[in-house]
C-alpha positions as CSV (number, residue, x, y, z in Angstrom):
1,X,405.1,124.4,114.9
2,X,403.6,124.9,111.8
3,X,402.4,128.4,112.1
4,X,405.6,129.3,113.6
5,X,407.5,128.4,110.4
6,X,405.3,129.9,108.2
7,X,405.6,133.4,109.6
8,X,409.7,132.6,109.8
9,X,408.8,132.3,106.3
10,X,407.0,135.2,105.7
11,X,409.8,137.3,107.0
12,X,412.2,135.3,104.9
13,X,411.3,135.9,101.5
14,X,410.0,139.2,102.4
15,X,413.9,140.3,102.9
16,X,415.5,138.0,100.5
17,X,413.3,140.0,97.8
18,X,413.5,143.8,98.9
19,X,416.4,143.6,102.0
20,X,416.6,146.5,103.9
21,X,415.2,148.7,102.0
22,X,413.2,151.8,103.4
23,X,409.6,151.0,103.6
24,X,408.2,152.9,100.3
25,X,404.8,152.3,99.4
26,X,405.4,150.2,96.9
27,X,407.8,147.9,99.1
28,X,405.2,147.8,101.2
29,X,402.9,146.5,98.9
30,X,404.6,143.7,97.8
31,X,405.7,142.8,101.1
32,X,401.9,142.4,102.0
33,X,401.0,140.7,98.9
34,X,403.8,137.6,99.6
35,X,402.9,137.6,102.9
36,X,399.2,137.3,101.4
37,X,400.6,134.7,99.2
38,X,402.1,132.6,101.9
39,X,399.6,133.1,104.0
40,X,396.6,131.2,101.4
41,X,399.2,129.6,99.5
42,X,396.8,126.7,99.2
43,X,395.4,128.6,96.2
44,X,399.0,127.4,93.9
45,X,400.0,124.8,96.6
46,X,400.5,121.3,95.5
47,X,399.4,118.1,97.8
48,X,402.4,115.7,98.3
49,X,402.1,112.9,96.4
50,X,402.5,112.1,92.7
51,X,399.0,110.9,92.0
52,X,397.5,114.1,93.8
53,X,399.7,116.2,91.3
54,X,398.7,113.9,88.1
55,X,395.3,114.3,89.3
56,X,395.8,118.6,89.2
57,X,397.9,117.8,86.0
58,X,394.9,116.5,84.1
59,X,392.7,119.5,85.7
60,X,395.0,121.7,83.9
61,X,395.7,123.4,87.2
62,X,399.5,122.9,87.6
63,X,402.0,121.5,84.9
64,X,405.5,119.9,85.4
65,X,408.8,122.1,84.6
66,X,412.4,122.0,84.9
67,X,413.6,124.6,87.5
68,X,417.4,125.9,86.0
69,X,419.0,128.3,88.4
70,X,419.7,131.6,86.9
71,X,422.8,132.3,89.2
72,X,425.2,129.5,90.7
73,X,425.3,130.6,93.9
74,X,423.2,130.2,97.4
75,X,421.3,132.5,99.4
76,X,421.4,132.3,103.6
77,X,418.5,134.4,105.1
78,X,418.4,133.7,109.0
79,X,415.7,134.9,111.5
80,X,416.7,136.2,114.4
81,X,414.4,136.7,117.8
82,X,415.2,138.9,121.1
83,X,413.8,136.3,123.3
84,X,414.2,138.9,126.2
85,X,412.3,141.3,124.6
86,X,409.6,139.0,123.3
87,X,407.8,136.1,124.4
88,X,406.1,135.1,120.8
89,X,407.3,134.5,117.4
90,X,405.9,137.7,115.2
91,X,406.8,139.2,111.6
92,X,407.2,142.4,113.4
93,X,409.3,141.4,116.1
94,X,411.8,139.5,113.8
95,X,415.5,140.3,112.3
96,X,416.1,139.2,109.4
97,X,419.5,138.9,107.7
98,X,420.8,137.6,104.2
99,X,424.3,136.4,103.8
100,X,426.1,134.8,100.6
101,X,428.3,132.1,102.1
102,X,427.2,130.0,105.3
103,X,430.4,130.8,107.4
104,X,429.2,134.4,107.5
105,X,426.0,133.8,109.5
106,X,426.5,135.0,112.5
107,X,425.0,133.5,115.7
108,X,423.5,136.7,117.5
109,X,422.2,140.1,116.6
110,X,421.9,143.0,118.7
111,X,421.0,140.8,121.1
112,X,418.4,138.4,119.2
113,X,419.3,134.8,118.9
114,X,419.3,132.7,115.2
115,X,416.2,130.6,115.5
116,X,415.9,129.7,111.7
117,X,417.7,129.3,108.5
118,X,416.9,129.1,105.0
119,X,418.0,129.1,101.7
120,X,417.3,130.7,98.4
121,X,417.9,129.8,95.0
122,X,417.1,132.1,92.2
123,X,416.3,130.6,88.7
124,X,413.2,130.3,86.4
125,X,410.5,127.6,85.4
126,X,412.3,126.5,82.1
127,X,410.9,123.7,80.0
128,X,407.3,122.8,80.2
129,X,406.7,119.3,80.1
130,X,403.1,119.0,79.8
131,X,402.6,121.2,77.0
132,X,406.2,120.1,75.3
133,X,407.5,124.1,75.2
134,X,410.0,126.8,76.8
135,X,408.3,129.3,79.3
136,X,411.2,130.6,81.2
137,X,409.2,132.0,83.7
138,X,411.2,133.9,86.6
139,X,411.2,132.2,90.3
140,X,412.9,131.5,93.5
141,X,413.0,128.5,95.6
142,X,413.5,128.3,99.2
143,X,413.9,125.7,101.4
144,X,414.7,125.3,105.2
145,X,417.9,124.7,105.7
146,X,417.8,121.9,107.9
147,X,416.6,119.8,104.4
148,X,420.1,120.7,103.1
149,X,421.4,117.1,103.4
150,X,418.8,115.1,102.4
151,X,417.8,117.5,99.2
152,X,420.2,120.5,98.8
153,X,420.3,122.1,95.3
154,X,423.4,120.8,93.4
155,X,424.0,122.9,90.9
156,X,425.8,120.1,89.3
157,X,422.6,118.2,88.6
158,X,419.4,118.7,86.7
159,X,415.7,119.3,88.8
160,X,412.2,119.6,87.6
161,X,409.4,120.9,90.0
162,X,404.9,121.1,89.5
163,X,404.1,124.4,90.0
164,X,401.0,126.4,88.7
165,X,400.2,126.5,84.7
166,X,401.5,128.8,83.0
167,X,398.4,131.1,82.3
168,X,397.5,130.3,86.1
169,X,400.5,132.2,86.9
170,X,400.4,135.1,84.7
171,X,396.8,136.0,85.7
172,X,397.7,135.7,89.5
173,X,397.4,138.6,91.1
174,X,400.4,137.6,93.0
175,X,402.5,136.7,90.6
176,X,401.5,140.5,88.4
177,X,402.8,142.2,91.7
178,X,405.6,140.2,92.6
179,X,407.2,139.2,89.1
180,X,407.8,136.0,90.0
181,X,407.1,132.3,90.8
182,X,407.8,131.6,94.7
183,X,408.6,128.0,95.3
184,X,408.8,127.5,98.7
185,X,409.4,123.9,100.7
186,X,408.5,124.2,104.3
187,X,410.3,121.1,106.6
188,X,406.6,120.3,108.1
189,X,404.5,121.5,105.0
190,X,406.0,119.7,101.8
191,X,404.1,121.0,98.9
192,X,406.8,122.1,97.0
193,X,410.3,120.3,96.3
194,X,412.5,119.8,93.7
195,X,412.9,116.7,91.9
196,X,416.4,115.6,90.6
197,X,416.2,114.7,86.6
198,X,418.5,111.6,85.9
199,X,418.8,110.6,82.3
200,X,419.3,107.0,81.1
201,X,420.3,105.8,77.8
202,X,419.3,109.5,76.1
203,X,415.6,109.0,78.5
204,X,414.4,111.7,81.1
205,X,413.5,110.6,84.5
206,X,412.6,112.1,88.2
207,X,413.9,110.5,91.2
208,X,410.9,110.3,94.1
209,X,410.3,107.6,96.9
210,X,409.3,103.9,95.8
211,X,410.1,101.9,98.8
212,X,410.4,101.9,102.4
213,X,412.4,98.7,104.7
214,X,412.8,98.4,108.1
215,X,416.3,97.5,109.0
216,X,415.5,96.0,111.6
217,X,412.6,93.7,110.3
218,X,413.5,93.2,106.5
219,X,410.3,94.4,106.4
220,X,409.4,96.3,103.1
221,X,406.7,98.7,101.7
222,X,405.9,99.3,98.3
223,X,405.2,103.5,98.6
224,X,404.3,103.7,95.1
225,X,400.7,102.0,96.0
226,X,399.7,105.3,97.9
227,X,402.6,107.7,95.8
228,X,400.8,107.2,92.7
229,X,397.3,106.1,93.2
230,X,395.2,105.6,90.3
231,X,398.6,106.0,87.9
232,X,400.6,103.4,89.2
233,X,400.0,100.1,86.7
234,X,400.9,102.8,84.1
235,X,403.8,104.5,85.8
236,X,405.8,101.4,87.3
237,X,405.9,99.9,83.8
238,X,409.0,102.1,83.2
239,X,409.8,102.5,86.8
240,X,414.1,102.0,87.5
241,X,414.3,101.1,91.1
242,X,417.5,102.5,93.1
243,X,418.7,100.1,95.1
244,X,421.7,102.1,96.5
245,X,420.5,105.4,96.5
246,X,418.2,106.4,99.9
247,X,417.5,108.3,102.9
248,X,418.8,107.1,106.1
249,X,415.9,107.9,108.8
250,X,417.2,105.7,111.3
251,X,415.9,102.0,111.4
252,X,414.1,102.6,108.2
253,X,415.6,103.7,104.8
254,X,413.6,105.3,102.1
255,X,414.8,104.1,98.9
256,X,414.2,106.1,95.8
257,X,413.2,104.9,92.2
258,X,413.1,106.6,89.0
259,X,410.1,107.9,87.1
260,X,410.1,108.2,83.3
261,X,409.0,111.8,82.5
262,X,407.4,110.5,78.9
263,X,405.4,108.0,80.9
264,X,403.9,110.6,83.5
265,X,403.2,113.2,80.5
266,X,401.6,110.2,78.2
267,X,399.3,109.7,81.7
268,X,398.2,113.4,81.7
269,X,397.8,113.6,77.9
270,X,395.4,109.9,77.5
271,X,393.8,110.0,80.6
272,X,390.1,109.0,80.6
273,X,387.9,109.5,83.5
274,X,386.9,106.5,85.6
275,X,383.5,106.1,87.4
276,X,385.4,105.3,90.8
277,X,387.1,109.1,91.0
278,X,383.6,110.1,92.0
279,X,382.7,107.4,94.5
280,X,383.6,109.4,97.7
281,X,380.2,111.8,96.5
282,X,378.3,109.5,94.9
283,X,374.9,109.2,96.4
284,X,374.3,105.6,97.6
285,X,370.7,104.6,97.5
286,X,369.1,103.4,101.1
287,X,365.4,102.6,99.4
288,X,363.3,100.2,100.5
289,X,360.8,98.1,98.3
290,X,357.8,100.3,98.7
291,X,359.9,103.0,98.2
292,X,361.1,102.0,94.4
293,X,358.4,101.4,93.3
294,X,356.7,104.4,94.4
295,X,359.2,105.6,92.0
296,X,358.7,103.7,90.1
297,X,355.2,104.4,89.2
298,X,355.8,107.9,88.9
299,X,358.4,107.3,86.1
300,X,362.0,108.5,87.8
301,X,362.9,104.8,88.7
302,X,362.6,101.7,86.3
303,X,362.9,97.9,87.1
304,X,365.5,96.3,85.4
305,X,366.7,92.8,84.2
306,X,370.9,92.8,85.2
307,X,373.3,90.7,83.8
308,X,377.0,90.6,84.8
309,X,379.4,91.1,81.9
310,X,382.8,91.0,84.2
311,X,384.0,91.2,87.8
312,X,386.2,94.1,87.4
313,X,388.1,93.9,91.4
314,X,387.7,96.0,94.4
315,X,388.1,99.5,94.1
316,X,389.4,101.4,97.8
317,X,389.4,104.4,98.9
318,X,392.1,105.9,100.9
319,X,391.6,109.2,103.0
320,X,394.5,111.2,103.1
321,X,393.7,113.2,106.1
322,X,391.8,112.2,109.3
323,X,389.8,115.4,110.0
324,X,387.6,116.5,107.7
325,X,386.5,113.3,107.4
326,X,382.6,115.2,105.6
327,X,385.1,117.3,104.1
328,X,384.4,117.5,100.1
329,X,387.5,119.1,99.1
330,X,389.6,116.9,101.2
331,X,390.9,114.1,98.1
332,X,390.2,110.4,98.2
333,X,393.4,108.3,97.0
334,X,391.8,105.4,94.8
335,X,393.5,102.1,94.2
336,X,391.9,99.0,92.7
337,X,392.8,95.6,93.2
338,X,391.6,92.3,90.9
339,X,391.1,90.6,94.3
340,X,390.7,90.6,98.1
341,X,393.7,89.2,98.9
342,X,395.7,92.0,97.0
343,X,393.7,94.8,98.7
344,X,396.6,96.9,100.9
345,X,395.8,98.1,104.4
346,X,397.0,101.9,105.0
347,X,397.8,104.2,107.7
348,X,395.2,106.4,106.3
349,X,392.8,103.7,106.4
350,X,390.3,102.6,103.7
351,X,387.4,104.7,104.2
352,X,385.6,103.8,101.0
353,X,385.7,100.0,100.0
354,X,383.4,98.9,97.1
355,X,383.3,95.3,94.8
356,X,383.1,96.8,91.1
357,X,381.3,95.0,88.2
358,X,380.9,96.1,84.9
359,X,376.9,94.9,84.0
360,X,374.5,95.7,81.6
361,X,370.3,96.3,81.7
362,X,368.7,94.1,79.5
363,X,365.0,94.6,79.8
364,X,362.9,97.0,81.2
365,X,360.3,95.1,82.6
366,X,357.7,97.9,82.7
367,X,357.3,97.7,79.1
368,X,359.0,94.3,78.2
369,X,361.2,96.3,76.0
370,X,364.7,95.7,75.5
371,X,367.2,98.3,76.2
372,X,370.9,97.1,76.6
373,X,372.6,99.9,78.7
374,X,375.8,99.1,80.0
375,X,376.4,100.3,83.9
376,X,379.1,100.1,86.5
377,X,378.2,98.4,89.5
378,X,379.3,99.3,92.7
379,X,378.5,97.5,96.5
380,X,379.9,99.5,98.7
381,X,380.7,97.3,102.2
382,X,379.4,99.0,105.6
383,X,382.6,97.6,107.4
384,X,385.3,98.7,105.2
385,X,388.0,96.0,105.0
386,X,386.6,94.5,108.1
387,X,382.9,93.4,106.3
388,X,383.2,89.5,106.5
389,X,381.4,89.5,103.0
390,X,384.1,91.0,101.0
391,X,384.9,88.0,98.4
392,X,381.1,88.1,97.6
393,X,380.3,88.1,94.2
394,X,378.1,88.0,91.5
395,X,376.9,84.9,89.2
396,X,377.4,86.3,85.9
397,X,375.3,82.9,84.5
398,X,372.2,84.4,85.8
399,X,370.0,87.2,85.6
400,X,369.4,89.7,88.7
401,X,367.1,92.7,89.4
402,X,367.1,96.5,89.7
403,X,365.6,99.4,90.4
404,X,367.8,102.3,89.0
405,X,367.0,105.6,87.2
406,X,364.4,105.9,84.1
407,X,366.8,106.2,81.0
408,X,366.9,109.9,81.1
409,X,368.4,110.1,84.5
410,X,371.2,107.1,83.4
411,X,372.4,109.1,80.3
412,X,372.3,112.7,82.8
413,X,374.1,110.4,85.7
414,X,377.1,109.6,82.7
415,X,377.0,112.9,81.1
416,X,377.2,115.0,85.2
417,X,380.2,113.4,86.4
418,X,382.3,112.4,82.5
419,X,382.0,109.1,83.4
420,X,382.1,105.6,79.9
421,X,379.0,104.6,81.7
422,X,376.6,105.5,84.1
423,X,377.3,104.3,87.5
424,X,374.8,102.4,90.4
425,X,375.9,102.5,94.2
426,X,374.7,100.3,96.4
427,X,374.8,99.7,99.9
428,X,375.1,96.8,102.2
429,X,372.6,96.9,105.0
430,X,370.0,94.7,106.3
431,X,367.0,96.7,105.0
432,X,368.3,97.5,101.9
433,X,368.0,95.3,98.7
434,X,369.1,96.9,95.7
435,X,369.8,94.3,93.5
436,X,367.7,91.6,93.7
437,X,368.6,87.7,93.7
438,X,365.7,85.8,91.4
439,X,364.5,82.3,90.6
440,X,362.6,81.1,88.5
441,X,359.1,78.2,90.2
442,X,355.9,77.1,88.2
443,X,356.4,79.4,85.1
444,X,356.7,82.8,87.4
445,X,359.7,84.3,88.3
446,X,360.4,85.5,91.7
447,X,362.4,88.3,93.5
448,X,364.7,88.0,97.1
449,X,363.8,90.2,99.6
450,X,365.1,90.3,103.0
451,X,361.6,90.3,105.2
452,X,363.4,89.5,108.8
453,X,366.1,89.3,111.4
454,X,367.3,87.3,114.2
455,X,370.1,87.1,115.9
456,X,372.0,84.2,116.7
457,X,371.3,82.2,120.1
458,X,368.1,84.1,120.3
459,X,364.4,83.4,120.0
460,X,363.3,87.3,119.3
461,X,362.4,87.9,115.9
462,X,362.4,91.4,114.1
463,X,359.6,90.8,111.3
464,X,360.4,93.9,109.2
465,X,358.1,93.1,106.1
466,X,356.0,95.7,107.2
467,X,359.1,98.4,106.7
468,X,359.7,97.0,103.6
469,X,356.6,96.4,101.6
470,X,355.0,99.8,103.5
471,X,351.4,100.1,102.2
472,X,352.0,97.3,99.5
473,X,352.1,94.7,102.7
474,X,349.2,92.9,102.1
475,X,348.8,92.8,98.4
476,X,353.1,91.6,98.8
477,X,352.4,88.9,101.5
478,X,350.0,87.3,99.3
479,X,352.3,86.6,96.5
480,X,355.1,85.1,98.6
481,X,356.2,81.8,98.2
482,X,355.7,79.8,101.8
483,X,359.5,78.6,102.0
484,X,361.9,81.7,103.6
485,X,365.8,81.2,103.0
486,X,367.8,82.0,106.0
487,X,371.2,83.4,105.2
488,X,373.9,83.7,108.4
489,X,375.6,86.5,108.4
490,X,377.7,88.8,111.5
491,X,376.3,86.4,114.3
492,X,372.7,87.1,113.2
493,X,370.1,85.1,110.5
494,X,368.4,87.1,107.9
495,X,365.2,85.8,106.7
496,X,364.7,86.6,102.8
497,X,361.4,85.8,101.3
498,X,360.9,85.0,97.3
499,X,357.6,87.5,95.9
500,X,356.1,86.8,92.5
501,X,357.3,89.5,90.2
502,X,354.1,89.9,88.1
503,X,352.6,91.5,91.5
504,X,355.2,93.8,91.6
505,X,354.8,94.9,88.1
506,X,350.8,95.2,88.6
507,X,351.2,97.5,91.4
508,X,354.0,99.6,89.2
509,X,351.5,99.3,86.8
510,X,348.3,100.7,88.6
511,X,346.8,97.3,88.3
């Protein structure tokens, strides 16, 4: 259905813009370049909600402007199809006819029946928001007209709508040929749609979804959560909710709110990179002891003391579209929570669910020296929101253990992805033990490290120190501590055993 309504589309705006013209070259070439347009309109498309739009807003890749009509008066362009003639829905195959008032459309054509209608609007980009100036930049919207009732242009009222930045657009190759900005709202491809300006006591505002009930239930969801992701604690602040005003879909009504416009363009303006935006690429560590301090020893890793400085929440990540699930380019919602109770489920489910703590190193115990570097800490849970070790957490009375990057790499991790601090991932598994639980016994101080597994109910036992320790094993058995703490955990008992840390150091150490 998609692909149908985007070639009804190309035809559309191809004979909205140059009619029935004959077919000169250079009506030609425009026709192919908007159909070009259309066609990889993901290059100036816009994703759907707010947050994904703040998000390109601070990337300096669209901006927010008021769209003022330059004519009071609607366009009709309906497509028209010989279905006797043709089996398939083609450009070439369709008519295509423009009228001024709705009562003139007529139903049938030569023969070929009215499949589609649409409406165009022509007007310019007026006021940029973002960048506080007039730009007045020629375009036309279009939208099917089957979204009349639910968002029609009133000419009576005021609308704003994201579109490209203004040097974007002048240095399209599109917009050079055309002359123009095309804003077009598809009914199964939303990128584009016009949001109506209210203003309150002399104060600016867009109207957009907040909440969703359920007649039927009394059951209500907050939208804003997913709407506006990482902006919300910021954007709800001066959020006016619109208790009367929604879209009827049946058992559930859509209620809309209203958006401050000085709030969204103070986000853009002050916004400061977090560590979490990069979580969906980060490269999570799966190393086992041997491995760290391999290297270790040849200088890229260092051991660390940790200490907790605060538990800073959960931080989850939402994937906005099932396939492509290895798909880089396909966007990660973000939302953090102070606590596991908070966390919201989603129909996009929680790919991504980490605890975040803000720690800091305090030795490196290679040298004994002292180096005070302040990291975000991130375990990431194998089971999403289903890991039964979710409202784990960190003493922050006590020191803990590392392995992370030498300092170089910390300061090139914080300086690669624009992050306050550099950033450790870790992972949740059985055979991985990032950060490491210590104690302190007879003036030596002692490391956790998972050596075993069995599971419940069972008497077979998977002795896995040989994995861990590698070619260290025997020089690492000997400087255990007899006594093994068994943990439960998912129906099975993990053996941890406690090793003296001034072996590990030797062995880092060439000694």
């Amino acid at each position: 259905m998609k692909k149908i309504y985007r070639l009804f589309l190309l035809c559309i705006v191809s004979l909205a813009l140059f009619g029935c013209a004959g077919n000169t070259d250079d009506t030609q070439s425009k026709n192919d370049t908007l159909k070009g347009l259309l066609q990889t309109d993901s290059q100036l498309s816009l994703p759907y909600d707010m947050g994904y739009k703040i998000d390109e807003a601070i990337g300096k890749e669209i901006s927010l402007y008021t769209f003022e009509p330059t004519e009071n008066k609607k366009k009709y362009v309906c497509v028209y199809i010989n279905r006797e003639k043709y089996d398939s829905v083609d450009t070439k195959h369709a008519l295509l006819k423009e009228y001024d008032e709705a009562s003139q459309i007529e139903a049938r054509i030569n023969g070929a029946t009215i499949i589609a209608s649409y409406i165009a609007v022509d007007g310019k980009l007026g006021f940029d928001y973002i960048n506080g100036k007039r730009v007045d930049i020629r375009a036309r919207y279009f939208y099917d007209s089957e979204l009349e009732s639910i968002c029609g242009l009133d000419f009576n009222k005021k609308y704003a709508v994201w579109a490209a930045t203004e040097d974007r657009l002048e240095n399209h190759a599109t917009y050079q040929e055309l002359g123009y900005v095309g804003i077009v709202r598809r009914m199964f491809e939303d990128y584009y749609q016009l949001y109506e300006i209210e203003d309150v006591d002399g104060v600016s505002y867009i109207k957009d979804y907040a909440k969703s009930v359920n007649e039927e239930t009394g059951e209500s969801q907050d939208l804003t959560y997913l709407y506006l992701g990482q902006y919300r604690e910021k954007l709800i602040e001066t959020l006016i909710p619109k208790e009367n005003d929604y879209v009827d879909k049946g058992k559930i009504k859509d209620y809309y709110g209203l958006f401050q416009i000085d709030t969204i363009v103070d986000v853009i303006k002050n916004y400061k990179k977090e560590d979490y935006t990069y979580l969906d690429i980060a490269m999570i560590s799966e190393k086992t002891l041997e491995m760290q301090i391999n290297e270790a020893q040849n200088g890229l890793y260092d051991l660390y003391g940790f200490k907790v400085l605060s538990d800073d929440g959960y931080m989850v990540g939402y994937r906005m579209e099932e396939e492509g699930e290895n798909d880089p380019t396909v966007k990660t919602l973000w939302l953090k929570y102070d606590s596991y109770e908070d966390v919201k489920t989603s129909n996009y489910g929680a790919k991504y669910v980490y605890k975040v703590f803000t720690a800091e190193l305090t030795k490196r115990y290679r040298d004994g020296a002292d180096v005070n570097i302040k990291v975000k800490y991130y375990y990431r849970y194998s089971n999403g929101l289903n890991d039964v070790t979710l409202k784990h957490t960190l003493d922050m009375n006590k020191e803990y253990l590392i392995f992370a990057g030498n300092a170089e790499k910390l300061e090139e991790c914080k300086n690669t992805f624009g992050t306050a601090y550099p950033f450790i991932v870790s992972f949740e598994a059985y055979t991985i033990e990032k950060l490491y639980d210590t104690k302190e016994q007879d003036g030596n101080i002692y490391l956790k490290q998972i050596v075993g597994i069995r599971t419940e109910n069972s008497d077979e036992y998977l002795d896995m120190s040989a994995e861990v320790f590698g070619k260290y094993l025997e020089r690492l058995n000997n400087a255990l501590l007899e006594e093994k703490e068994i943990v439960k955990f998912d129906q099975k008992e993990i053996y941890f055993a406690w090793i003296k840390l001034q072996e590990v150091l030797d062995i880092i150490n060439n000694k």
